[in-house]
C-alpha positions in Angstrom: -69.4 -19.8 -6.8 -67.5 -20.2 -10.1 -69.6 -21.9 -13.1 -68.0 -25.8 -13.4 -66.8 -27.0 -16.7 -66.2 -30.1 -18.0 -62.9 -30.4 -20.3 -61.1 -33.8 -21.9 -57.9 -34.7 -22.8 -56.4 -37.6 -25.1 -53.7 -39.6 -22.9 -52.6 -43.1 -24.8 -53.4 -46.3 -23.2 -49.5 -46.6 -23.5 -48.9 -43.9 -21.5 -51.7 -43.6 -18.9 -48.7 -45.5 -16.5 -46.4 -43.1 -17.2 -48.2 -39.7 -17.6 -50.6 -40.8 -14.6 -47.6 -42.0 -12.5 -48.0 -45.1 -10.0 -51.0 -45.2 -8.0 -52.4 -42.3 -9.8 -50.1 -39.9 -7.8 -49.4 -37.6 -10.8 -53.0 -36.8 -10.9 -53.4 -36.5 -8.0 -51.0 -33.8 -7.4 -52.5 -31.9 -10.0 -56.1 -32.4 -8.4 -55.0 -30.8 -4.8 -52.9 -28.1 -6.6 -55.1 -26.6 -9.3 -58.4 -27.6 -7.6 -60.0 -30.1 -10.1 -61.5 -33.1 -10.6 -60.2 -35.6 -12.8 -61.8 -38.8 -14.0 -60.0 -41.7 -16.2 -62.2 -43.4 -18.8 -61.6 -45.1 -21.8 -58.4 -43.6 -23.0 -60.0 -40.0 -22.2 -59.0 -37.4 -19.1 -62.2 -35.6 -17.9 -61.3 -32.7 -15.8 -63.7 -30.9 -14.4 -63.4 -27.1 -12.1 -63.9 -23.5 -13.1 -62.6 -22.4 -16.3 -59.2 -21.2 -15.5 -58.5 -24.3 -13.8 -59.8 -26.9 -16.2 -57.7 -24.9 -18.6 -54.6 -25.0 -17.0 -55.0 -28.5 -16.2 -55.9 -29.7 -19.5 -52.6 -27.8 -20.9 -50.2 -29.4 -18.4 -51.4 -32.9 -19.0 -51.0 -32.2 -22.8 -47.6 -31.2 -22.3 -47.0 -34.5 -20.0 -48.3 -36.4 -23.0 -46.2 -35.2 -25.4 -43.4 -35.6 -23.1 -44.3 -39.0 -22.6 -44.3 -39.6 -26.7 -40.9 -38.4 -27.0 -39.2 -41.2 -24.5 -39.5 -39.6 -21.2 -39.9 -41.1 -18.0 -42.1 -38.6 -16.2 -41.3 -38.1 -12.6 -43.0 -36.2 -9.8 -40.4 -33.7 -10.2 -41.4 -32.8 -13.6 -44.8 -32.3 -12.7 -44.1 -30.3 -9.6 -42.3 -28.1 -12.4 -45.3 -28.3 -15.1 -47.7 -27.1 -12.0 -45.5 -24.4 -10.7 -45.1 -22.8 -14.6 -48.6 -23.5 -14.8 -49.6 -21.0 -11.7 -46.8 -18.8 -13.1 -49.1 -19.0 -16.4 -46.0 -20.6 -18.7 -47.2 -23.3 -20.1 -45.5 -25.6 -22.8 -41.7 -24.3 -21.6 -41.2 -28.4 -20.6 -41.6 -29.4 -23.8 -39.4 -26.5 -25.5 -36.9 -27.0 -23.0 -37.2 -31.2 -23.4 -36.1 -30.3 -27.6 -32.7 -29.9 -26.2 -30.2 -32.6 -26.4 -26.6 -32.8 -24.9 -26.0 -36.4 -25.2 -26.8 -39.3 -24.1 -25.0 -41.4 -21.6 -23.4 -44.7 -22.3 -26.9 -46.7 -21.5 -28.7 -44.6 -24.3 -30.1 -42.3 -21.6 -30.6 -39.0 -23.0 -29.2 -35.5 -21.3 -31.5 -32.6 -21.5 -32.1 -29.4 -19.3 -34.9 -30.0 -17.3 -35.7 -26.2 -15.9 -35.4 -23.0 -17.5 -32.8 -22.1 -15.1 -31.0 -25.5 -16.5 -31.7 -24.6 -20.0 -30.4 -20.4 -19.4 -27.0 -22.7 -18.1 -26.5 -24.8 -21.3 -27.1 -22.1 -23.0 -24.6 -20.0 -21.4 -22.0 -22.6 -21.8 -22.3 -22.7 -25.4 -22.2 -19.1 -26.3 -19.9 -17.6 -23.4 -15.9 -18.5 -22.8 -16.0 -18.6 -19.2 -19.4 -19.5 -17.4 -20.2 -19.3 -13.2 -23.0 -21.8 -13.0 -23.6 -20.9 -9.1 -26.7 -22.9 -7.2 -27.2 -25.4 -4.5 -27.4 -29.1 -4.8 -28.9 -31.3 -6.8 -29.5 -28.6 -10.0 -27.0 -29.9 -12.0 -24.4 -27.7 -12.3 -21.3 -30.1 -12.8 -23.3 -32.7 -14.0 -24.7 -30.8 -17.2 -21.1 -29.0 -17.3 -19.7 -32.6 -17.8 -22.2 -33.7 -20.4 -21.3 -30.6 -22.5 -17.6 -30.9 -21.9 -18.0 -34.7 -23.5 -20.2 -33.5 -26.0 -17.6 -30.9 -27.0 -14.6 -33.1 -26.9 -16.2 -36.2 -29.0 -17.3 -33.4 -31.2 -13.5 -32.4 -31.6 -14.5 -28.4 -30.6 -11.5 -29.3 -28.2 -8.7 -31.6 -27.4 -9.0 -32.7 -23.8 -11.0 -32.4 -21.0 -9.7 -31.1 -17.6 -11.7 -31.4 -14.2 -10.3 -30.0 -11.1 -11.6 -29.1 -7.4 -10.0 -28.0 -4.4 -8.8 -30.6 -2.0 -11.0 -29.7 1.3 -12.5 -31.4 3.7 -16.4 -31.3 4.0 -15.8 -29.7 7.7 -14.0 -33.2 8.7 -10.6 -33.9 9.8 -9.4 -36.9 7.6 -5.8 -37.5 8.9 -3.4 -38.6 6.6 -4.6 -41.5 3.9 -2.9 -44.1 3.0 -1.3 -45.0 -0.6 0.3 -42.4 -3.3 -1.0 -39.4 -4.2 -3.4 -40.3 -6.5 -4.7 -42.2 -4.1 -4.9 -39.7 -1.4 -6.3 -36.9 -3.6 -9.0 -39.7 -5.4 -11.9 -39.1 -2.7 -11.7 -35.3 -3.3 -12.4 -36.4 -7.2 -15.1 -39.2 -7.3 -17.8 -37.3 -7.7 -16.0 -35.9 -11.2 -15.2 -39.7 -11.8 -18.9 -40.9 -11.4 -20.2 -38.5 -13.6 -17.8 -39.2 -16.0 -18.0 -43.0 -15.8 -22.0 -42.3 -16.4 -21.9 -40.8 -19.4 -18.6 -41.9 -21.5 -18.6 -45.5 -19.4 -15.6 -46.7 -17.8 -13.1 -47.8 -20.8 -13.8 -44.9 -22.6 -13.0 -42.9 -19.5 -9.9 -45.1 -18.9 -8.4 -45.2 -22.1 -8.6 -41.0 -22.3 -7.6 -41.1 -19.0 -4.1 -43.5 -20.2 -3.5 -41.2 -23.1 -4.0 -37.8 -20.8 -7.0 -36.2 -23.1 -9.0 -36.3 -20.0 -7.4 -35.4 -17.1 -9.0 -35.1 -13.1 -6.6 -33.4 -10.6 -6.9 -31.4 -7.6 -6.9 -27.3 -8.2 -3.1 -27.0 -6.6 -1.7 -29.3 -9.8 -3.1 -26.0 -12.2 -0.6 -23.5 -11.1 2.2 -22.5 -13.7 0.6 -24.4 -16.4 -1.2 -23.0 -19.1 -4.7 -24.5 -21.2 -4.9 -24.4 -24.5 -7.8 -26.6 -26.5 -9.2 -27.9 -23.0 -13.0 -27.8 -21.5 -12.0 -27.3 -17.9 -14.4 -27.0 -15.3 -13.7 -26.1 -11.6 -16.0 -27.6 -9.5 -16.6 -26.8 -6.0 -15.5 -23.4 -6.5 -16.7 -22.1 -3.4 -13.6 -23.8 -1.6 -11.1 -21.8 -3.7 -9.4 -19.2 -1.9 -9.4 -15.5 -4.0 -5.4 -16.3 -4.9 -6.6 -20.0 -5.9 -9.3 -18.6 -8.2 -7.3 -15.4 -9.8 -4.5 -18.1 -10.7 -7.3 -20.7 -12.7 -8.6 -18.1 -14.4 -5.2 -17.1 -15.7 -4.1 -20.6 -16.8 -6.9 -20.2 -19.6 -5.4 -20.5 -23.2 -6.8 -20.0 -26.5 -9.3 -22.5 -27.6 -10.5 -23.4 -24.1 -13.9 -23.2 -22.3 -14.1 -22.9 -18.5 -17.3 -23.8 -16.4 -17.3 -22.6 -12.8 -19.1 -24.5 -10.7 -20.2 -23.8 -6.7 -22.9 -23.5 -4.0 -21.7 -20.4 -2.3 -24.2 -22.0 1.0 -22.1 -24.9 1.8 -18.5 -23.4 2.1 -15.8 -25.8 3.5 -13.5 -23.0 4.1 -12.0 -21.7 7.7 -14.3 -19.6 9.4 -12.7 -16.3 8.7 -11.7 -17.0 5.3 -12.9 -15.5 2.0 -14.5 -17.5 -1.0 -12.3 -17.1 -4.5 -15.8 -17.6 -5.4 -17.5 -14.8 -4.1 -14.9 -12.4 -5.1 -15.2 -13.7 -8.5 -18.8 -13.1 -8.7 -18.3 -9.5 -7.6 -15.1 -8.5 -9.7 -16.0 -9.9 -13.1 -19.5 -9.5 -13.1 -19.1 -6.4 -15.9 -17.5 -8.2 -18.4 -19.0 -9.1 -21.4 -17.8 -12.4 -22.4 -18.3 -14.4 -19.0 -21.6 -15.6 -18.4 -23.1 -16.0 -15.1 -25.8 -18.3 -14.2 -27.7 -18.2 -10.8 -29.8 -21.7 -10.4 -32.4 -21.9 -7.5 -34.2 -24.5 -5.6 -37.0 -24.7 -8.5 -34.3 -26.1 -10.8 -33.4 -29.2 -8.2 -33.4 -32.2 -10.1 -32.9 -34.8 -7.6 -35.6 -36.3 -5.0 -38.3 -33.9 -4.5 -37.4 -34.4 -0.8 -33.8 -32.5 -1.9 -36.1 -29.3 -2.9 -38.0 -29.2 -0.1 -34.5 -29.4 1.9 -33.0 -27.1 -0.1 -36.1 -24.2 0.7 -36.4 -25.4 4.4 -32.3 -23.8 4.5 -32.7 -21.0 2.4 -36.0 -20.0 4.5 -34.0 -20.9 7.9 -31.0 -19.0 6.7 -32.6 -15.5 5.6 -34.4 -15.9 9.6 -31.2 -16.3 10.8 -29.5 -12.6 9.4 -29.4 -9.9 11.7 -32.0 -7.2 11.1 -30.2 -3.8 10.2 -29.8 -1.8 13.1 -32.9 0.6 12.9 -31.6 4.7 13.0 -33.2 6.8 16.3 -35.4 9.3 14.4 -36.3 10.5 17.8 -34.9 14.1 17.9 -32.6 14.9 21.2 -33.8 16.7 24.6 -31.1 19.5 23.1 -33.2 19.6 19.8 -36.4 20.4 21.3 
């Protein structure tokens, strides 16, 4: 049996909610997963297990700490990201990757990466022309695209702002919607307008919107122009046809950054069609100046449920392939 040690840490008063989460359920989670013991007394952590352990434990609620000191809420999902960088023997990336500011959206809440596959993407986006940020739900990718494109455009880096998606169904048949045609193309675009509402606020979004320096349209309304000064991000890209995507990527002027965005496992597209997407991925994966980003289920920023979701599929789905048909080795009668 491994020799037990006893180990403290400093956690505020002011933060023990916080860092400790409600109910103690922070700790708690930290108890099961790295197999320790920890006690709460006076303003002092005792943690108590075998060295490694207490070590790693000690570490990841020093990181939550300073976290905490810096503004942060700490949710469960940042500790289920603390413990699994922990067991991966990274520790301290959280609060590296928390130094990172966007912006902040129109209620003072700041925008940071929260992974390191978050943190590659932002990165990406700031160095590379053209970026594919490809992952499922929930990790971000349009959101963070959008808090970079306002960032760049209040920043004056560029002149406007241009969001665009494909107009498809998610695998239902609407019929034909009342209204003009910004009205019928609208529910294709709300989740672009929410994001945008979130972090510029609604007059700011309306008054851009009224002069055209931001501008939300459905992918067919790109074709023959071309996009000079714009951050332009196509989101849902995995909807795009490979004609659809070869004509975006050719509207692209000088002075313009495009963000990609798509979950290449939830595909709205006819049965026997092929994703723009996918062909994308594959055809302009050797050039230099386009940067591709591959997030995963570990970067899934939204309930923790939404992870689990998101690896239940992805486990269900790699079940679900065939098996490669397996060669007869076995020599013939003739052979023998």
């Amino acid at each position: 049996m491994a020799n037990i040690i006893e180990l403290h840490a400093d956690v505020p008063a002011s933060q023990e909610g916080n860092v400790f989460g409600q109910f103690d359920e922070h700790l708690k989670l930290i108890e099961r997963t790295l197999n320790v013991t920890l006690i709460s007394r006076d303003g002092a952590l005792k943690i108590l297990g075998n060295e490694q352990n207490a070590s790693q434990a000690k570490k990841l609620i020093e990181e939550l700490v300073t976290l905490a000191n810096r503004g942060n809420t700490i949710t469960r999902q940042n500790v289920n990201y603390a413990l699994s960088l922990a067991l991966e023997q990274r520790g301290q990336v959280l609060t590296e990757i928390d130094k990172d500011l966007i912006c902040n959206t129109i209620q003072g809440r700041p925008i940071k990466p929260k992974t390191l596959g978050q943190k590659e993407y932002v990165d990406q986006i700031r160095q590379k022309m053209i970026v594919f940020g490809v992952g499922p739900a929930g990790t971000g990718k349009t959101y963070l695209a959008m808090a970079m494109a306002v960032t760049a455009f209040r920043n004056e880096e560029v002149s406007r702002i241009i969001l665009t998606r494909p107009a498809i169904e998610a695998g239902e048949k609407l019929g034909f919607l009342p209204g003009d045609l910004q009205s019928k193309v609208d529910p294709y675009l709300r989740p672009l307008y929410d994001a945008l509402y979130q972090i510029m606020g609604a007059d700011s979004f309306a008054k851009n919107m009224e002069k055209g320096l931001i501008e939300v349209a459905p992918l067919a309304y790109m074709r023959g122009r071309t996009l000079d000064n714009a951050f332009i991000i196509l989101d849902e890209a995995q909807n795009t046809t490979p004609a659809q995507m070869k004509m975006f990527l050719t509207r692209i002027g000088f002075g313009s950054k495009v963000i990609i965005t798509g979950d290449a496992s939830q595909k709205d597209l006819p049965r026997d069609a092929v994703s723009g997407l996918d062909v994308a991925l594959k055809v302009l994966k050797k050039i230099d100046d386009i940067g591709f980003c591959q997030l995963t289920s570990k970067d899934v920023v939204r309930h923790p449920l939404v992870q689990q979701i998101v690896q239940a599929y992805d486990d269900y789905e790699k079940k679900q392939k065939p098996a490669a048909p397996r060669k007869n080795t076995r020599r013939s009668k003739e052979n023998v």
